[in-house]
N, C-alpha and C positions, 0 to 999 in steps of 0.2 A: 507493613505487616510484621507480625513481630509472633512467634513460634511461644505457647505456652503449654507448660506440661502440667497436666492434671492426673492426681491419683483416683483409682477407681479399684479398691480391694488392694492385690496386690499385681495389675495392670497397669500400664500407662499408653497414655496415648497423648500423640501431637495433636492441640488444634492451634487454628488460624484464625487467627482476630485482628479485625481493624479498628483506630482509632477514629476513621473519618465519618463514621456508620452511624455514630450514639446520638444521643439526642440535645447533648452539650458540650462545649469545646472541654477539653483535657487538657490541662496544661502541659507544656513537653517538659519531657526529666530531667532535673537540672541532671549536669555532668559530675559525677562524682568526680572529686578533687582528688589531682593527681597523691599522689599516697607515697612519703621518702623513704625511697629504698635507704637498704644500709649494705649492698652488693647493688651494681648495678645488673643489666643485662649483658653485657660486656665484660664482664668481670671487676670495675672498678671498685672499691670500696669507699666510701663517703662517708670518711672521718680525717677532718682535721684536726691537728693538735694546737691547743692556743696555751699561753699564760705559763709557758716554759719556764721563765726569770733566767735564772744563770745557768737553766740545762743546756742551754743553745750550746757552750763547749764544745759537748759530748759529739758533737758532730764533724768538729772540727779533729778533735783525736783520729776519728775514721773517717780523713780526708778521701780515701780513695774510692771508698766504698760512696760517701757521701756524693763525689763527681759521678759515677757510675750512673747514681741515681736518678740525677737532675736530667731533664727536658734536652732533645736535642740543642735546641735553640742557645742552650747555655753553655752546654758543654762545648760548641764549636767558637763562639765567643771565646770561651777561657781558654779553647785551643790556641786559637789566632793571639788573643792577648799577651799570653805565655810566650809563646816564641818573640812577639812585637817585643814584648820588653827585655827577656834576653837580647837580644842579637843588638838594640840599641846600647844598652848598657854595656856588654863585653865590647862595641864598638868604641863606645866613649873610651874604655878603658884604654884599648889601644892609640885614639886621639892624643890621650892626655900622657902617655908615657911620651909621643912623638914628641910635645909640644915642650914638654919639661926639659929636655936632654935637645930640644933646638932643631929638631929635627929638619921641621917645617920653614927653617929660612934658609935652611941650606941641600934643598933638597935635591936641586940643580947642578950642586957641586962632583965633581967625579971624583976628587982626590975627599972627600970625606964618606964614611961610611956612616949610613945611619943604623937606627935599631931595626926597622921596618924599613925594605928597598924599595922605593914608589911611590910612600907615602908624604901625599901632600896637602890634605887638609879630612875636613872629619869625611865625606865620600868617599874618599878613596879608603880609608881607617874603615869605613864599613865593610867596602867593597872586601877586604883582606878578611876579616874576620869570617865575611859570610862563604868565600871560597876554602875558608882552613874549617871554619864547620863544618861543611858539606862535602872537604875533601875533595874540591873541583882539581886545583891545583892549576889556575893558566899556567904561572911560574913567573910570572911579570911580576909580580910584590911577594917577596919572599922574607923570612927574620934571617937576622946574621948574629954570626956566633959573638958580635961586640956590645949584647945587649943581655945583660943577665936578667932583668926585669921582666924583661920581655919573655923569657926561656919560662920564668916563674909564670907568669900570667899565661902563657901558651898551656903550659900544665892544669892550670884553677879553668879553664876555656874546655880542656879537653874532661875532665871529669866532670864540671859543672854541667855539661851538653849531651853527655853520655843519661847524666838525671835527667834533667828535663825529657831527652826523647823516652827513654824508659815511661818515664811518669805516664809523660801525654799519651804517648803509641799506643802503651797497655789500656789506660783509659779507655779512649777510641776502640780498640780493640774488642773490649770484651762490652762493651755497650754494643758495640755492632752484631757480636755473637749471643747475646744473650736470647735465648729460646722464650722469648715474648711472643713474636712473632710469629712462633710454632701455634699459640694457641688460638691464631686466628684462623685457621683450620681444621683447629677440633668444634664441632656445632653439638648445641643443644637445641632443644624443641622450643619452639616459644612458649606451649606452655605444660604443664602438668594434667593428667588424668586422673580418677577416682573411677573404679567399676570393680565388677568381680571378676578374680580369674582365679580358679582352679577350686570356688566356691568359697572364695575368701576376698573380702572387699582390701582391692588395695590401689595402693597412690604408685602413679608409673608416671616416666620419662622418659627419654629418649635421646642421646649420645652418638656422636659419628665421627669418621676421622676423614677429613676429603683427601690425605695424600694417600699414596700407595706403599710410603714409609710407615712401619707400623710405629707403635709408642709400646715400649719394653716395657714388661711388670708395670703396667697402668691399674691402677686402682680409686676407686670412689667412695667420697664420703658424702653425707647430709647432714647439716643442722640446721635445727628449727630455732629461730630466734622469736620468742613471743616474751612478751614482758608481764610478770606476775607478779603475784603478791604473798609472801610464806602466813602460815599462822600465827606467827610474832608480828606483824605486821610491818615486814620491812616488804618496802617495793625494790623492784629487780628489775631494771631495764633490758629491755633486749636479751634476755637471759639464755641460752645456749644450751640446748638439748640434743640430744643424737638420733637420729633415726638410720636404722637397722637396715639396708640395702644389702643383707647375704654376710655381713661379717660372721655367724657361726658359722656360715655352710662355704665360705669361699666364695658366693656369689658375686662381690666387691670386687675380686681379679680380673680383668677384662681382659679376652683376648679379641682387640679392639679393628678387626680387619674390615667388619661391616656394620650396621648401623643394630644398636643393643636398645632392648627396652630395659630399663633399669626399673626395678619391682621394690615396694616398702610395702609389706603384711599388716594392715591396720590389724593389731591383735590387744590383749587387753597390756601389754608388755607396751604396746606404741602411745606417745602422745595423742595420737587423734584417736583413743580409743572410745571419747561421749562425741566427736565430731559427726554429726551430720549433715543433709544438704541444708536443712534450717538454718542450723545453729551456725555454719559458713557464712553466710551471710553477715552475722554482726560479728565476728571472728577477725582479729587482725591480730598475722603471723606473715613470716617471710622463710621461706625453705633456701637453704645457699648448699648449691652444688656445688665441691670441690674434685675434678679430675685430676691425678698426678700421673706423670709418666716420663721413661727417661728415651728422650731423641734415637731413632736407631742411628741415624746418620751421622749426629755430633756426639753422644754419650751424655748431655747437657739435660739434666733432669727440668722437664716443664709441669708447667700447673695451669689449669686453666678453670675458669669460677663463673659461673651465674646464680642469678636465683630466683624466686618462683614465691610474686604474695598470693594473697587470698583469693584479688579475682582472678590469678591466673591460671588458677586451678579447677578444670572441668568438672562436673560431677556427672558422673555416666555418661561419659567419652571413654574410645578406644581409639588408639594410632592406627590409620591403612599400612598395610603392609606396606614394602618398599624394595624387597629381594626376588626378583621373579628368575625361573631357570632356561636359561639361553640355551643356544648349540654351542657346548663345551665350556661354558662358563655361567658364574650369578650375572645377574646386573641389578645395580641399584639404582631406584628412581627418585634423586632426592626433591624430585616436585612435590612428592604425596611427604617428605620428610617431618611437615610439620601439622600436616593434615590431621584430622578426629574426625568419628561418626558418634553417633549416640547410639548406645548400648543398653536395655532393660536394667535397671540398678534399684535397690532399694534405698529410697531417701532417709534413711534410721540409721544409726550409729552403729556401731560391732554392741554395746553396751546394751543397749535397746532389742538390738537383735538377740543376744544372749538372752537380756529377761525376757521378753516373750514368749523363748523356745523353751526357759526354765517350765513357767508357766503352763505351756499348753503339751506339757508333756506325760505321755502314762504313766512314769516312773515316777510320778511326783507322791512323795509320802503321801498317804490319805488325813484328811483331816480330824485330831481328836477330841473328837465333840462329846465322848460318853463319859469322862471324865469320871463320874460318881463309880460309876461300872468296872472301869479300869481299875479304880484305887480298891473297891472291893476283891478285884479277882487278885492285885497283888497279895495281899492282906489273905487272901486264902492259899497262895501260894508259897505264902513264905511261914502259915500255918503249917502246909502237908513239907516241907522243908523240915520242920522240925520234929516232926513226926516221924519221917523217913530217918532223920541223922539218931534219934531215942531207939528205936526198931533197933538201927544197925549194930548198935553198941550192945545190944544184947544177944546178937550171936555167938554161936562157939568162937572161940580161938583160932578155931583152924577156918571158920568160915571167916571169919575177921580178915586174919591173912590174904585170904584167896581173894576178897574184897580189895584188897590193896587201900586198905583205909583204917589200919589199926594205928593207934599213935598221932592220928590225925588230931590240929587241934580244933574243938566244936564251930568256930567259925569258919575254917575251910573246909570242914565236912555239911557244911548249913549250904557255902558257896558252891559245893559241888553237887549237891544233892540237885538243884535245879534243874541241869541240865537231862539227867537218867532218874536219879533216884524218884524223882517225884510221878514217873509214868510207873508205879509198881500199879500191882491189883488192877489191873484191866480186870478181872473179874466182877470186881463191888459197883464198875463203872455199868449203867443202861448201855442196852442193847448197840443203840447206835452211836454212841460215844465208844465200844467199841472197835466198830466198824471204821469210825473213822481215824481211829488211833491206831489199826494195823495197816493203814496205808504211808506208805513210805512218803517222806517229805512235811507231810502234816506236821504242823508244828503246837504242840500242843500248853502255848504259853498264854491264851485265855480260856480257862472253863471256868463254866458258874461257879456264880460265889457260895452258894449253896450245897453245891456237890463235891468238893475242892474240901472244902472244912473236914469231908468226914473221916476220921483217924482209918490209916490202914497199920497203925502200928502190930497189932495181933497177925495179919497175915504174913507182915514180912520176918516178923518172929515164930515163924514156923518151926518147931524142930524137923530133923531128917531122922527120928523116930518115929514122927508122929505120920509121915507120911503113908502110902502105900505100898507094900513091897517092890513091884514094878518101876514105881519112878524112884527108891531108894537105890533100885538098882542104879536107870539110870542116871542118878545123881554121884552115884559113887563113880562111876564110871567117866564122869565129865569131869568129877573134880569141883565142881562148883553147887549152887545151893538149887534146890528141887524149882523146877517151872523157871528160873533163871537165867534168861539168854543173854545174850552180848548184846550191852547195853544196858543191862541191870532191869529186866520186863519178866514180869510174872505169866507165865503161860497156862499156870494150872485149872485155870478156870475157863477157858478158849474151847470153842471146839478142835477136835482134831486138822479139821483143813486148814483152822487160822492158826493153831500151831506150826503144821507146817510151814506156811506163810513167812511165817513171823520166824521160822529158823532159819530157813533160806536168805533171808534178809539178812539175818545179823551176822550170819557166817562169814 
């Protein structure tokens, strides 16, 4: 039985289909082939380095480091080797000083002293060396003060063996302490999710620490390793991109005591921003989780790495919880740790989902189909423009001023006129071109191309003699020109309600 999901709008629903049911055998799927990481799940990295020539050196410069590095297996070898061949060597040496100065045929004798007391052939020369390295001291083979050779090489023994333990001890040492081991205790998910949360499709994971020791200033990083091709045409293996886990917001800090979902924003800012559940499919990429954090217990800063390819990435999964609240404490159940359910999701890209939303949206400019009509009503518009800016120029002086437009030069008086100057004479305008010019908002940047053309130059060159006495008055008394409200609108030809109107507005 095998679970497929089918679209239907934007619903989805499980069915259940058998292969045993049809009417002809089906071949079984072959197994897709296994697929080379370049991060294991473990953390391993898999890359070797081949075709060194004479860099191999450089490793021998950082012997120490370089022992550090190498495999148990070797290092306890070189341990054991390392000492096997000191303690022989400094053994011989003592052999061969005995044997020189005759030691060994007279060693029997009470009335001669030799350089080494006891010593009588290379066993027992070992036996001596291995007791003054190690400081046992029985006292049965001792040096005496008749051997200056001996004093010398006692000294070359004593510093030579002080290096060696240093060497090896520290080696050992800090191989054994090294916080490797720490990150077998930090877990990741086995695998990666895709779903919405917070009404934004994004790529989650999932992080835990099974000790009860925390990891100090733990921080996460992501990168995407996909291999491309630039528009020069160079190809990019494995090429290395970043995805964004909270580094603006601080999200990356982990105060890592119980088990974290770790959250990537598919936005138009992220790599997977054309990625959908389709296009995953022929898609091959590799996600490498990097955890850093410093040991509470040791202070020994650890790292710990997986990664996450294509198929391992769910598309509308979510993690089961795993924190539930006891009497007086959390507890965590890391049985559900690696668990998923499936989650309602759209199989379309954030890209996809953008244009469509563009698309099927109200605010979408309207389409300009009238073309012929539009370029006429400019063309009338930028007629009564020039009509309005001739008018102006022919006021008094003092109406000039009060206009704030004397000295202007003809093209920024052409440029301003469009926005006020061109709604003068609502009077010349029909009744309900009126109407609809004294309503606030109305934006009056297409009228006919017909009616648009006709000169209002004579009314707005009205003198303030030639008016009425009454609005002389009120005109002197404004300061400004007769029927002339704020915003440069001719009211003289209005009835009186839509003057009012129309003063209250502008006020």
């Amino acid at each position: 039985m095998s679970a497929l999901r089918k679209k239907f709008g934007d619903d989805y629903q499980v069915v259940t289909t058998s292969s045993s049911g049809s009417g002809f055998n089906q071949p079984a799927a072959e197994k897709k082939k296994k697929r080379q990481r370049f991060v294991d799940k473990n953390g391993r990295c898999n890359v070797q380095h081949g075709n060194l020539g004479g860099e191999t050196s450089r490793y021998l410069s950082d012997l120490f480091t370089t022992l550090v590095d190498l495999k148990w297996r070797w290092n306890l070898f070189i341990f054991i080797l390392t000492y096997t061949v000191a303690w022989l060597f400094m053994a011989s040496m003592w052999w061969v000083i005995a044997y020189i100065r005759g030691d060994l045929n007279r060693a029997h004798d009470d009335k001669y002293t030799p350089c080494v007391a006891n010593v009588y052939n290379f066993p027992s020369a070992f036996l001596f060396f291995i007791e003054t390295e190690a400081t046992i001291g029985y006292g049965y083979r001792y040096i005496t003060d008749k051997c200056p050779e001996g004093i010398i090489l006692f000294l070359f023994q004593s510093i030579l063996g002080s290096i060696v333990d240093a060497f090896l001890i520290g080696c050992m040492f800090i191989k054994m302490s090294q916080p490797k081991k720490r990150a077998e205790t930090l877990m990741f998910s086995e695998h990666a999710a895709i779903s919405m949360r917070d009404g934004k499709l994004t790529l989650m994971f999932r992080v835990g620490n099974l000790r009860n020791s925390h990891m100090v200033s733990a921080q996460i990083r992501c990168k995407l390793l996909k291999s491309r091709q630039t528009p020069e045409g160079e190809f990019l293996p494995l090429d290395q991109l970043e995805l964004d886990v909270g580094f603006r917001t601080g999200a990356d800090q982990l105060f890592l005591v119980s088990p974290l979902t770790i959250c990537h924003v598919i936005d138009s800012r992220s790599p997977f921003y054309e990625l959908s559940q389709r296009s995953m499919q022929t898609e091959q990429f590799e996600i490498v989780v990097i955890l850093e954090g410093i040991v509470e217990t040791t202070g020994m800063t650890c790292q710990a790495r997986t990664s996450y390819t294509e198929d391992e990435v769910l598309w509308g999964h979510r993690f089961f919880p795993v924190i539930s609240l006891e009497e007086g404490f959390f507890k965590v159940d890391y049985s559900q740790f690696h668990a998923t359910f499936e989650v309602p999701t759209p199989p379309y890209s954030v890209k996809e989902q953008e244009e469509a939303l563009l698309l099927s949206s109200p605010l979408t400019a309207p389409s300009l189909s009238n073309s012929g009509e539009r370029d006429t009503s400019l063309d009338g518009l930028e007629t009564l423009a020039d009509a309005a800016t001739e008018s102006t120029t022919k006021l008094p002086s003092k109406l000039q001023r009060m206009t704030g437009r004397e000295g202007l030069p003809r093209k920024l008086l052409r440029m301003s006129s469009t926005a006020s100057e061109m709604t003068y004479s609502l009077g010349e305008l029909p009744v309900k071109l009126q109407r609809i010019s004294s309503v606030p908002g109305v934006s009056e940047e297409r009228p006919a191309a017909g009616r648009v053309a006709r000169p209002i130059a004579e009314p707005i060159s009205q003198s303030v003699a030639d008016l009425p006495p009454k609005l002389q008055k009120l005109a002197g008394g404004g300061g400004g020109v007769v029927g002339v409200g704020v915003g440069g609108r001719m009211d003289g030809h209005l009835p009186p309600k839509l003057r009012k109107m129309n003063s209250d507005r502008f006020t």
